[in-house]
C-alpha positions in Angstrom: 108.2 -54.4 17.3 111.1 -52.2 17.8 110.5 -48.1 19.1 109.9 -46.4 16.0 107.3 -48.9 14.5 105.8 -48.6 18.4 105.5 -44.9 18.1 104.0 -44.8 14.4 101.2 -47.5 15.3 100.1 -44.6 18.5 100.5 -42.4 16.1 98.1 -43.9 13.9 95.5 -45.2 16.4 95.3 -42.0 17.6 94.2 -40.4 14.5 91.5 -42.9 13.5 90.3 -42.8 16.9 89.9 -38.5 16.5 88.5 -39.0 13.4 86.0 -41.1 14.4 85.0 -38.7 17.6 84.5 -35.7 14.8 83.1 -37.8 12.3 80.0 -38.7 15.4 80.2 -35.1 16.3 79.4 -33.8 12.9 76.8 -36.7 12.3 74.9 -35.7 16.1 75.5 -31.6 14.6 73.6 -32.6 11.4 70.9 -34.5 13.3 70.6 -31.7 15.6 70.2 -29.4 13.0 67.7 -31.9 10.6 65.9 -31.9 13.8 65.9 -28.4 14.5 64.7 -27.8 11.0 61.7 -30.0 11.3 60.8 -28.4 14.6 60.4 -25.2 13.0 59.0 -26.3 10.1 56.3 -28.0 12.6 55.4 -25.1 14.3 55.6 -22.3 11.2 52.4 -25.2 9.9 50.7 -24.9 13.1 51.1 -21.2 13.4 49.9 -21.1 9.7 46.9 -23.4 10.7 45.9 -21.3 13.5 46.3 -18.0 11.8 43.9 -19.4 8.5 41.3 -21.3 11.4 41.1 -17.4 12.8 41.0 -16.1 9.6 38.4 -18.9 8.4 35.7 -18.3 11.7 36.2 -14.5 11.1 35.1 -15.4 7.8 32.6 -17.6 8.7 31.0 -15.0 11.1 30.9 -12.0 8.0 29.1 -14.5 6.0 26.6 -15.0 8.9 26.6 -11.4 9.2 25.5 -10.9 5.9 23.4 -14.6 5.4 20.9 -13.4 8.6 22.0 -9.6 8.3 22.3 -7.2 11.6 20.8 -3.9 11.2 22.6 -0.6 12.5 20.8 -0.9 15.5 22.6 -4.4 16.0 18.6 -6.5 15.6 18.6 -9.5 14.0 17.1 -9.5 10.8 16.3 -12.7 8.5 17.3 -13.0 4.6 18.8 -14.3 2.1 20.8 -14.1 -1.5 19.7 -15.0 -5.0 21.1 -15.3 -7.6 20.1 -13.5 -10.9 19.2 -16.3 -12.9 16.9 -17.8 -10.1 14.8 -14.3 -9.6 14.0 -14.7 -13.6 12.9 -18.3 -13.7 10.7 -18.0 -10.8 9.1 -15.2 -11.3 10.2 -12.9 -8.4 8.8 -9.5 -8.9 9.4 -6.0 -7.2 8.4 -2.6 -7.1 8.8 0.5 -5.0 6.3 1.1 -1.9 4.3 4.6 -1.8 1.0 6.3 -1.7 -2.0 4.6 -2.7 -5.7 4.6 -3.2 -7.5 1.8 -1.4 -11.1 1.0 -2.3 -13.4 0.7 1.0 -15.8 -2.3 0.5 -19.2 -3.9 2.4 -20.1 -7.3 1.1 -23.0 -8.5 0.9 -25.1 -12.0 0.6 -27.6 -12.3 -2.3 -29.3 -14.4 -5.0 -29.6 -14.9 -8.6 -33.4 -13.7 -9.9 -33.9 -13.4 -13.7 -35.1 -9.5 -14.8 -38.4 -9.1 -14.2 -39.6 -7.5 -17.6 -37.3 -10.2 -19.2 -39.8 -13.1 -18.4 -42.2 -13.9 -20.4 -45.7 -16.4 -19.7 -47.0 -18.1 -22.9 -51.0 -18.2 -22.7 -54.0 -19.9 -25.4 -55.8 -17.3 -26.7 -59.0 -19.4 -26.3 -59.8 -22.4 -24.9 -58.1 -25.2 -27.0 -56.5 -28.5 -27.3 -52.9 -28.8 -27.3 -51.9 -30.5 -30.7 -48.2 -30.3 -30.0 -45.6 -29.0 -27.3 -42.0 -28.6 -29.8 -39.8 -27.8 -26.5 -38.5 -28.5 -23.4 -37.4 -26.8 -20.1 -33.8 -25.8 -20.5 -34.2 -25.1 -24.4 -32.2 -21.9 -26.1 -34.8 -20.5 -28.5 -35.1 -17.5 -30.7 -37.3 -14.8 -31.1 -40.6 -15.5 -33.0 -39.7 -19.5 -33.0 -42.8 -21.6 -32.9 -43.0 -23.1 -29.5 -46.5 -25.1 -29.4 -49.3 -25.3 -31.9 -53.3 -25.3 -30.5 -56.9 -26.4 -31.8 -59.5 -23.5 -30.8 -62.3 -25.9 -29.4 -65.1 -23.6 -30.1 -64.0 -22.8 -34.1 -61.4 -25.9 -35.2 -58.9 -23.8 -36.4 -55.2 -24.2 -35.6 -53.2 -22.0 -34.4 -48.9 -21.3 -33.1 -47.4 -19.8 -30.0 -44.4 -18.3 -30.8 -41.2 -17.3 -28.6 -41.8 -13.0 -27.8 -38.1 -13.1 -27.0 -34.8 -15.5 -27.4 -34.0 -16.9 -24.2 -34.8 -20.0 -22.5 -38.1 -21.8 -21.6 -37.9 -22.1 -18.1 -41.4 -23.4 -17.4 -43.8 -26.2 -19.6 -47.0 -27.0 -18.0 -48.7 -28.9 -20.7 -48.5 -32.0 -22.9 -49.8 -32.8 -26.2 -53.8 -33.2 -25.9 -54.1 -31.7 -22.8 -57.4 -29.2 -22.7 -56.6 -25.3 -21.8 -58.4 -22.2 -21.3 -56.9 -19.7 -19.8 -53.6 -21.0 -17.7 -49.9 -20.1 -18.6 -48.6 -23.0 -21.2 -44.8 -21.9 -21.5 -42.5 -19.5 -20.0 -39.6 -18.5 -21.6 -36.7 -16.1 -19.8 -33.8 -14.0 -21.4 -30.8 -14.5 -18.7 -29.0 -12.9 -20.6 -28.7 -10.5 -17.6 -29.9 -11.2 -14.0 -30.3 -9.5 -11.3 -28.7 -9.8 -7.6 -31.4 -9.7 -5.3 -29.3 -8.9 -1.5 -29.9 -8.4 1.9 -28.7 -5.4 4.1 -28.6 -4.8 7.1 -29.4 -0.9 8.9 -25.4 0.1 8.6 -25.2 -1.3 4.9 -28.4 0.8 3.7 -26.4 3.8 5.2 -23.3 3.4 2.8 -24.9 2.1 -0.3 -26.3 4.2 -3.4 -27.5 3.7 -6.4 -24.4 3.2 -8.7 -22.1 1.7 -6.4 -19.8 -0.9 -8.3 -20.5 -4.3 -7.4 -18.5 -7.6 -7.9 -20.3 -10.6 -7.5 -18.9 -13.6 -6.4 -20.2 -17.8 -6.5 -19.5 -18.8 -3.0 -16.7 -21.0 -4.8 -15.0 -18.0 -5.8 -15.0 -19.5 -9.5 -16.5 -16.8 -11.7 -16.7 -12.8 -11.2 -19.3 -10.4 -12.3 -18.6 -6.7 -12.2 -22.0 -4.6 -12.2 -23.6 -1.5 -10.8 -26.5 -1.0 -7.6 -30.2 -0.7 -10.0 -32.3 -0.5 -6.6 -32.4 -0.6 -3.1 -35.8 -0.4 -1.1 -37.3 2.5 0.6 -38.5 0.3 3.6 -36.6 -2.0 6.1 -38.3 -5.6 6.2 -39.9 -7.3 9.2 -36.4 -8.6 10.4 -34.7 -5.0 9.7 -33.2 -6.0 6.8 -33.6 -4.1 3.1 -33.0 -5.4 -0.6 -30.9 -3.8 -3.0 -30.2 -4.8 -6.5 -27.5 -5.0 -8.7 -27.7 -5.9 -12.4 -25.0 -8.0 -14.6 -24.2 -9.7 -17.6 -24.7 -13.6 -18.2 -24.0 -14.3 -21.4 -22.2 -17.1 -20.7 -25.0 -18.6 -18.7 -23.0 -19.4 -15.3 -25.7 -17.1 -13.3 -28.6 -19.3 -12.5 -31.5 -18.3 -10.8 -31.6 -19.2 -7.6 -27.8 -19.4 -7.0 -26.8 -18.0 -4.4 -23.9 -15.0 -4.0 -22.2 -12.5 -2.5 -20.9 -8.9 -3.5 -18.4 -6.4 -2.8 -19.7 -3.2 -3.1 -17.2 -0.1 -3.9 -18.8 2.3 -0.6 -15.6 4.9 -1.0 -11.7 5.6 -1.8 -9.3 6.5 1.3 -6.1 7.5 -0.4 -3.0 6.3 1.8 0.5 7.5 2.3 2.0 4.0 2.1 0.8 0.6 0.7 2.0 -2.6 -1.0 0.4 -5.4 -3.1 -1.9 -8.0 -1.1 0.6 -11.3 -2.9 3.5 -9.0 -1.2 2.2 -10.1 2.6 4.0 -13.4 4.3 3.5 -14.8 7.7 6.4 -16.0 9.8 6.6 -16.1 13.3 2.9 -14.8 13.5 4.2 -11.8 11.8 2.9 -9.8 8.5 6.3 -9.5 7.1 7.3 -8.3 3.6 11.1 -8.5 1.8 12.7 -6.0 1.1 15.1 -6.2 -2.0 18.7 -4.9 -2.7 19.9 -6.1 -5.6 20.0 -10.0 -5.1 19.8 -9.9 -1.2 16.2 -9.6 0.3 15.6 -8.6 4.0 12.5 -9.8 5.8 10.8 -6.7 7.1 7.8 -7.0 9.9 5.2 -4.6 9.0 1.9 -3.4 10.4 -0.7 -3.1 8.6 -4.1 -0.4 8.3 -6.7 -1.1 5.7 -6.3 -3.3 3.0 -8.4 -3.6 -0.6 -8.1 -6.8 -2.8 -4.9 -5.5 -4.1 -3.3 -3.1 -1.6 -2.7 -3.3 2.2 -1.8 0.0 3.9 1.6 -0.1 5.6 1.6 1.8 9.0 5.1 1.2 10.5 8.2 -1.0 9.3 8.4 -0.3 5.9 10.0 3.6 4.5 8.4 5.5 1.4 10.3 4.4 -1.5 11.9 1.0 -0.6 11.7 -2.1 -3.1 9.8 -5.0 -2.2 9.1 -8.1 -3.5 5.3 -7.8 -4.9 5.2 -11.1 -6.9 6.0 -15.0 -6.0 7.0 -13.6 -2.2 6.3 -17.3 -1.0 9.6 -18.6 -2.7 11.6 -16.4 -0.3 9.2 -17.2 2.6 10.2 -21.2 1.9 14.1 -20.1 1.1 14.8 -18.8 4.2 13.0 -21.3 6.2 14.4 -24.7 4.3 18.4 -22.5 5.3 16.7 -22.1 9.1 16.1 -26.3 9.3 19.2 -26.6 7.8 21.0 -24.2 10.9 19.0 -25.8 13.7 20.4 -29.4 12.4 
């Protein structure tokens, strides 16, 4: 190889030798940079991820906030949301709390008795045969309905018992061909009212008067009877204890003699500044609590409570004049807010 092909051939070498070294360089520059890139990329995500888990438990802790509520005063207070359609189909019912007129009661323990002149004893008029008997105890008859027919033994003749009143025969002491003189045959009743015969006691007599309203209960709490006080004794009994009356309707026959009752009888009125409906009252947490209603939120409010009536219960403390409450189907709240509390705790 002579000089000048000696000096081209460095020449060359040289060149491929510094274009390789840049052509690394360049490929190590991109990498860098590729790499740089990602690494940024990387930690603008985590940054992002942080900033929206922050942003996601701030959240998280305004919906508690406003799930379980916190008063101004910073007490917990128990609730819950509903939505529109729910409150509709179920029934859930509200009204605004304020002044009221509760009705004082004494109950009392009683029984059925038919009315007195309403009971009538079927006699013979002479001494006679019985030819035949046409009812039975238990029998609904009308007035002037032949009940039994007779034989006067003394004069042959024949001769009919009829009903003085509709009602029901509540007594038959004879068959056919038995011999009577004198003795009661049939007895036939009009229930159509009865009285309540009750029992009270020395600090009863003193609130009771002749009027009073008077709902009369089965001990089943079935059927109701409204009536009015007829009587009540002059005297005390042996065992301190007095009778007064009330009168009431049985048309439908569900007041039997001999059943016993009881009665709540209307003593007075005490007008209060602040009440709401009995259905309105919940325990939780051995608590009388009512809820309070905004819209579609409702608020558990502990309350204490006076007197109550079979539809009001006075409010003393924990409820303002004016508020909305739930009065009807408060339960469903009551079980709302405890199936969300099982579902915290697990």
């Amino acid at each position: 190889m002579n000089k000048p092909q000696a000096i081209i051939s460095r020449l060359l070498l040289t060149l491929m030798l510094t274009a390789s070294g840049l052509s690394t360089a360049y490929a190590s520059e991109a990498h860098d940079e590729e790499h740089d890139h990602k690494k940024s990329e990387t930690e603008q995500a985590e940054h992002s991820k942080t900033h929206s888990d922050e942003e996601e438990n701030e959240d998280r802790h305004k919906h508690g906030e406003n799930e379980h509520g916190a008063n101004e005063h910073g007490d917990h207070e128990e609730g819950t949301t509903i939505s529109a359609y729910f409150i509709q189909a179920s029934g859930i019912k509200s009204e605004a709390a304020g002044p009221q007129t509760l009705v004082q009661i004494d109950t009392l323990f009683g029984v059925i008795s038919p009315v007195q002149d309403q009971v009538f004893s079927l006699h013979a008029s002479f001494p006679s045969m019985v030819k035949k008997v046409y009812v039975q105890v238990g029998d609904q008859v009308k007035k002037g309905q032949t009940l039994a027919r007779l034989t006067n033994i003394q004069t042959l003749q024949s001769y009919t018992l009829k009903s003085p009143s509709a009602g029901e025969v509540t007594s038959r002491s004879v068959n056919t061909g038995d011999r009577v003189d004198a003795e009661e045959i049939l007895v036939v009743s009009d229930l159509s009212k009865v009285w309540v015969d009750m029992s009270a006691f020395p600090e009863n007599i003193e609130r009771l008067n002749v009027g009073q309203r008077a709902k009369v209960y089965d001990l089943h709490d079935h059927k109701k009877s409204i009536g009015e006080i007829s009587y009540i004794a002059p005297q005390m009994s042996g065992g301190h204890i007095a009778r007064a009356r009330a009168i009431i309707d049985n048309n439908e026959g569900h007041w039997r003699p001999g059943m016993h009752v009881k009665a709540d009888i209307e003593i007075g009125n005490k007008p209060v500044a602040l009440a709401v409906k009995i259905n309105a009252l919940q325990n939780m947490e051995n608590k009388t609590v009512i809820f309070e209603r905004d819209g579609n939120n409702f608020t558990v409010r502990a309350i204490e409570v006076g007197e109550k009536d079979d539809q009001w219960a006075e409010v003393v403390s924990g409820l303002e004049s004016g508020a909305e409450y739930v009065s009807e189907n408060s339960f469903l709240l009551k079980a709302d807010i405890l199936k969300s509390g099982a579902s915290h705790d697990h």
